[in-house]
C-alpha positions in Angstrom: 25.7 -18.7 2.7 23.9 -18.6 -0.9 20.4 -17.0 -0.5 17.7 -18.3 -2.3 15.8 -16.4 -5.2 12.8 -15.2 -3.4 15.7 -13.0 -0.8 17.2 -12.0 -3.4 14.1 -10.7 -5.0 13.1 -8.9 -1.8 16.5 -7.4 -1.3 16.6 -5.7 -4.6 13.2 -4.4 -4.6 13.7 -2.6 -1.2 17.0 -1.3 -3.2 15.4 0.1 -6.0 12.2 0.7 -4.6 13.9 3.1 -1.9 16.4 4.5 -4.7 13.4 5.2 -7.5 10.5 4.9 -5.6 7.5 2.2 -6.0 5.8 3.6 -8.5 8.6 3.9 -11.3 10.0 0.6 -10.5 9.3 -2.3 -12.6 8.7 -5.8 -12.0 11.0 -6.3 -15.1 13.6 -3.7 -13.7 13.7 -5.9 -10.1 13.6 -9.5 -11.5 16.9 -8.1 -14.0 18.8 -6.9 -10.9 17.9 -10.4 -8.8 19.0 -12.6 -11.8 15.1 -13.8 -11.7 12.3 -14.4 -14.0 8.8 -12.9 -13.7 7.2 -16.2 -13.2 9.7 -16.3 -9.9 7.8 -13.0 -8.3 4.2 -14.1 -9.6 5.0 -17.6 -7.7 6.4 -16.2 -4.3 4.5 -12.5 -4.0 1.5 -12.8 -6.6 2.1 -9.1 -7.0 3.9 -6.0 -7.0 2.1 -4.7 -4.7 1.9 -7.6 -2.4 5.9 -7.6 -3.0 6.3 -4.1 -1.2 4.3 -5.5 1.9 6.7 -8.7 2.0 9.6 -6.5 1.9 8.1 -4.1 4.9 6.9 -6.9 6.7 10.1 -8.6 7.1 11.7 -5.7 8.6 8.5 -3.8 10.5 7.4 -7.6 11.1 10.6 -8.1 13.5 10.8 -4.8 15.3 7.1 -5.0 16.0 8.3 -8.5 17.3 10.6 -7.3 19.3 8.3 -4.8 21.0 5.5 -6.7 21.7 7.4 -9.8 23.4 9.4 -7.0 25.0 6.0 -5.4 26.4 4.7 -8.8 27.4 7.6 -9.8 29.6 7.7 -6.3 31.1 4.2 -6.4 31.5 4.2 -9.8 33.5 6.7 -9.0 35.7 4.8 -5.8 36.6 2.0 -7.9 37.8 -1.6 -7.0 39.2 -1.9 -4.2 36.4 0.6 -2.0 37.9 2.4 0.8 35.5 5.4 0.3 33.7 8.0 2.9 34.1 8.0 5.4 31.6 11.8 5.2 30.6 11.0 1.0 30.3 8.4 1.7 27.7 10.3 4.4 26.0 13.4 1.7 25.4 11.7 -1.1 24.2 9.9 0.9 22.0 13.1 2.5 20.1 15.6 -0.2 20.3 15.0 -2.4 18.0 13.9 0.1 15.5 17.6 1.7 15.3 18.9 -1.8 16.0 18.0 -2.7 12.6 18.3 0.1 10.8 21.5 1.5 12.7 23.5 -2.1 12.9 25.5 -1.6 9.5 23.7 -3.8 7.2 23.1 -2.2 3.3 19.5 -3.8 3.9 18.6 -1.3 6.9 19.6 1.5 5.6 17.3 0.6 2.2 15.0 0.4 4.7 14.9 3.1 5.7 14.9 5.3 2.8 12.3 3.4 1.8 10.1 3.9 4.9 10.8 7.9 4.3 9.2 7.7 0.8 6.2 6.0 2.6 5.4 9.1 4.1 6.4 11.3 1.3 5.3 9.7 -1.7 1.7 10.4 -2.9 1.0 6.8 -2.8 -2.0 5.2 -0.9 -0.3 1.7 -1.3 2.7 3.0 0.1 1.0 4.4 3.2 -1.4 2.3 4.0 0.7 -0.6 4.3 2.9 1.1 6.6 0.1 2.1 8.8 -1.7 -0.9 9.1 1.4 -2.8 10.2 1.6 -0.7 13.4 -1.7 -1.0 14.6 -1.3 -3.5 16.9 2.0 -2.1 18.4 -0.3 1.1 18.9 -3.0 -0.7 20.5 -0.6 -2.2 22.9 1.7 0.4 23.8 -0.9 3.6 23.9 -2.6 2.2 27.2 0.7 1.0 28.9 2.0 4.5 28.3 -1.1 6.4 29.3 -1.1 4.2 32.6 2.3 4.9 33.4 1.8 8.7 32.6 -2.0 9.5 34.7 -1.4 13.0 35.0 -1.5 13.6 31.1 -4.8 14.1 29.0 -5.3 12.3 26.3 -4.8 14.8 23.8 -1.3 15.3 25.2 -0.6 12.0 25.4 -1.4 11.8 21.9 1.2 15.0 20.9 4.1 13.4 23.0 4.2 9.5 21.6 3.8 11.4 18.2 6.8 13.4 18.9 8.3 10.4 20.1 8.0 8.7 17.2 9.4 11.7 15.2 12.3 11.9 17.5 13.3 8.3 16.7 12.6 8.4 12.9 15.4 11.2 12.8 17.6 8.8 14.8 16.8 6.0 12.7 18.0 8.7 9.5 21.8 8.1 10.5 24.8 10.4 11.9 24.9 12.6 8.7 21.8 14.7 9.1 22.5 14.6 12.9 26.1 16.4 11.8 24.3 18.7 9.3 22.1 19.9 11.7 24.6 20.4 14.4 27.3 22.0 12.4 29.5 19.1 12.0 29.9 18.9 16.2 29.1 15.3 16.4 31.1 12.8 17.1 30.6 9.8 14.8 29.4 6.7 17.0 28.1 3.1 15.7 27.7 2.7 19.6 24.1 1.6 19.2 23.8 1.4 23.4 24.8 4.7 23.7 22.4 6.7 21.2 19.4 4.3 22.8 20.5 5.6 26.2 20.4 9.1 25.4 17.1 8.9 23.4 15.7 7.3 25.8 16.8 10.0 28.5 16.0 12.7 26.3 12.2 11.3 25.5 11.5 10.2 29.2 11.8 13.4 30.3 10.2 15.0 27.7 7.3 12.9 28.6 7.3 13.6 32.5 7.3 17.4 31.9 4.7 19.2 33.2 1.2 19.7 30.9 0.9 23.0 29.1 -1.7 24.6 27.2 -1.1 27.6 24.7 -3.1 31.0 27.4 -3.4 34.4 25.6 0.0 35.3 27.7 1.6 32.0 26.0 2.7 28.9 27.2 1.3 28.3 30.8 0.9 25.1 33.0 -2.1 23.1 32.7 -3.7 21.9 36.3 -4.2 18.2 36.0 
């Protein structure tokens, strides 16, 4: 199938843009590498910067997608307002995240690298497009988590779907820091299934441990 010039625009801005950053690529540098013209990006994006939120849009666009008709359906089968289970919550959340950037394709793992500059790069465009693309997915999934999970404060809830997100950014990084880390001990897998399942295991019970606060004598319970 031939793709048309404004995909092939996208895909090799998200290359370069996560190979040199967004700041010291060039509109000229992208349209040489699509086989476009400038006129081509000023007609489909307007922009460069309205480019960068095209390119994060059509991959954050989907998984957000994902999750929130994922959430709905869960949410109308629960019925009457009742809590989702935790480990429910916890899948659809991560899935389709390290569906897309896990499944193979050279355009994830741009992706990817490109989301990490979006957090490392001392860019405000970079940052705040990111951000304001998950609002929605936190406005929906905060209060079905904190119903499911009563016993937790706020605050704590807070620390634990941050850590949760960490958790699954590193996933979403690929097997080679996970074999750096370990020593080399892990088994390569593109067995999407099975790194879902055990995230999900390992995050679901992090989040149904017990509340703890940091006492002079150091970690102790907290009564909930």
């Amino acid at each position: 199938m031939v793709q048309d010039t404004k995909t092939d625009i996208l895909d090799e801005a998200e290359a370069l843009f996560a190979e040199k950053g967004y700041e010291a690529t060039s509109l000229r540098m992208i349209t040489a590498k699509a086989g476009a013209n400038l006129a081509a990006v000023n007609y489909y994006f307007g922009s460069k910067e309205a480019l960068l939120e095209a390119i994060y849009e059509r991959r954050i666009g989907r998984i957000n997608d994902e999750r929130l008709g994922s959430l709905d359906a869960l949410e109308a089968d629960a019925g009457g307002g009742k809590a989702i289970p935790v480990e429910n919550l916890v899948e659809i959340f991560v899935k389709p995240a390290l569906q897309i950037v896990r499944g193979g394709s050279p355009g994830g793992q741009n992706f990817i690298r490109l989301l990490g500059r979006s957090y490392l790069e001392p860019s405000h465009v970079l940052q705040d497009k990111v951000r304001h693309m998950y609002e929605e997915v936190t406005h929906r999934f905060k209060p079905a988590f904190a119903k499911a999970l009563p016993e937790l404060s706020e605050q704590e809830l807070y620390w634990r779907l941050h850590f949760m997100v960490g958790v699954l950014a590193y996933c979403m990084t690929g097997t080679e820091m996970m074999r750096m880390i370990a020593s080399s001990k892990i088994e390569h897998s593109d067995d999407i299934d099975l790194l879902v399942a055990r995230l999900v295991s390992f995050v679901t019970h992090g989040l149904y441990a017990d509340e703890v606060n940091l006492g002079t004598g150091g970690l102790e319970k907290q009564v909930v």
